[in-house]
C-alpha positions as CSV (number, residue, x, y, z in Angstrom):
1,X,32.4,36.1,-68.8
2,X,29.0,37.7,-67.8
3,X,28.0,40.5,-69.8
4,X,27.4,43.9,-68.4
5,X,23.8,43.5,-69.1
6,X,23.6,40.2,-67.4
7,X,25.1,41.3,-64.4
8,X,22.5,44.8,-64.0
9,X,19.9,42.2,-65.1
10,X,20.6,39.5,-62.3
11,X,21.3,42.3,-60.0
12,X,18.2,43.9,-60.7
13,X,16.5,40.6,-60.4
14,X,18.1,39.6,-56.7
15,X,17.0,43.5,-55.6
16,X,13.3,43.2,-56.8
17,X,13.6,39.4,-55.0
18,X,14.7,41.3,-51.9
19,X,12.3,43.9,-52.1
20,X,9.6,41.4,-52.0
21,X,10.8,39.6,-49.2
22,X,11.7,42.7,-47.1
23,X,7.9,43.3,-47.9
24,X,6.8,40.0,-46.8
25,X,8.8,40.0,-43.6
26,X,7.2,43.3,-42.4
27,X,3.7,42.1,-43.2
28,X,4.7,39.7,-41.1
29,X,5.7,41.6,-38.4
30,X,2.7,43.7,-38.4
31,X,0.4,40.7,-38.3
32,X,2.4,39.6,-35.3
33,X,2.3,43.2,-33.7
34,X,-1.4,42.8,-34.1
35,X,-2.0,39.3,-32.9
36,X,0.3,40.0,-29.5
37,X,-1.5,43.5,-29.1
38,X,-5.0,41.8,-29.4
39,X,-3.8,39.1,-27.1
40,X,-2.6,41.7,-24.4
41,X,-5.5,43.4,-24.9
42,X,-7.0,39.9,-24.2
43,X,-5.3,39.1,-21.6
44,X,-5.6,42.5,-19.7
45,X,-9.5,41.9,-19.9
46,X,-9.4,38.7,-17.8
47,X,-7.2,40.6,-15.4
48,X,-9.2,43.7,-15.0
49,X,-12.4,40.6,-14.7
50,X,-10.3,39.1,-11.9
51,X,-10.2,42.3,-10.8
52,X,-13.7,43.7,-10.4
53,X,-14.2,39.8,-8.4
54,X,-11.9,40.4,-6.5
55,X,-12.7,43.9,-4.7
56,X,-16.4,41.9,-4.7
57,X,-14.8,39.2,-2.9
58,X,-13.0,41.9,-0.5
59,X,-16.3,43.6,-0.1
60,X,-17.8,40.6,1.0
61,X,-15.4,39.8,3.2
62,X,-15.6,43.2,5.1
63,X,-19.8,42.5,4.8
64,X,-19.4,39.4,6.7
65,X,-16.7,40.5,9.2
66,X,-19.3,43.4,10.0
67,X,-22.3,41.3,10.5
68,X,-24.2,40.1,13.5
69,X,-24.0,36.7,14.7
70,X,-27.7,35.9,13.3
71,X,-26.4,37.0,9.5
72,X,-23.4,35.7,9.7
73,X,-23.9,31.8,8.3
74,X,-25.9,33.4,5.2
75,X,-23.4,36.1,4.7
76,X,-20.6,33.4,4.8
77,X,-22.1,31.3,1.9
78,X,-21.9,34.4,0.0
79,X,-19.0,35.2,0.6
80,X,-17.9,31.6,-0.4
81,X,-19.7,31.2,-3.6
82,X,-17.9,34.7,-4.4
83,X,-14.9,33.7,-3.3
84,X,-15.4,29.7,-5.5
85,X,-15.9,32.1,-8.6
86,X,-13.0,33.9,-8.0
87,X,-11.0,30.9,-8.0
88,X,-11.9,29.5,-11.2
89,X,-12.0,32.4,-12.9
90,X,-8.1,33.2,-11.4
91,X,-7.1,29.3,-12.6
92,X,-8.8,29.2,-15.8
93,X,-7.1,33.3,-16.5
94,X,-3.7,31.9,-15.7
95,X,-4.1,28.2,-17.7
96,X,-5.0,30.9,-20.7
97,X,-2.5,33.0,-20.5
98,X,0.5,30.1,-19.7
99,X,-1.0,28.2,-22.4
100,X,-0.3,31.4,-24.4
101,X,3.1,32.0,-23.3
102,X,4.5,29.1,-23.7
């Protein structure tokens, strides 16, 4: 039979084993934490991006529903290059952030 002192001695042994995982697992959650709020934060930056195009797209759009027949054609262009940016910068937010997610 085990000792007394063998038993405290294991015990003790399995506790400080425990210890240091419990320790490991937490740093572990932290640098998760940090890595999915730095990601958010991320990812809230592209949207807030899409964002600000977007209300320069709508601007545009109201521009060039406004405007004469003579600046209409070169309003329009604008209004289309805006609205090409917007588009790859929507795809290439939402390939990021699906990439991400999955």
């Amino acid at each position: 039979m085990e000792s007394q002192v063998d038993r405290q001695a294991y015990q003790q042994k399995v506790e400080a084993q425990l210890t240091k995982l419990n320790a490991q697992i937490e740093e572990y959650k932290a640098k998760v934490k940090q890595s999915q709020a730095e990601a958010t934060v991320q990812y809230y930056d592209q949207l807030e991006e899409l964002s600000v195009k977007r209300d320069a797209v709508q601007q545009k759009l109201e521009n060039l529903q406004k405007a004469s027949e003579s600046a209409w054609q070169e309003m329009q262009q604008g209004f289309e290059t805006a609205w090409d940016d917007l588009a790859k910068s929507f795809d290439g937010a939402v390939k990021h952030i699906n990439d991400a997610l999955n």
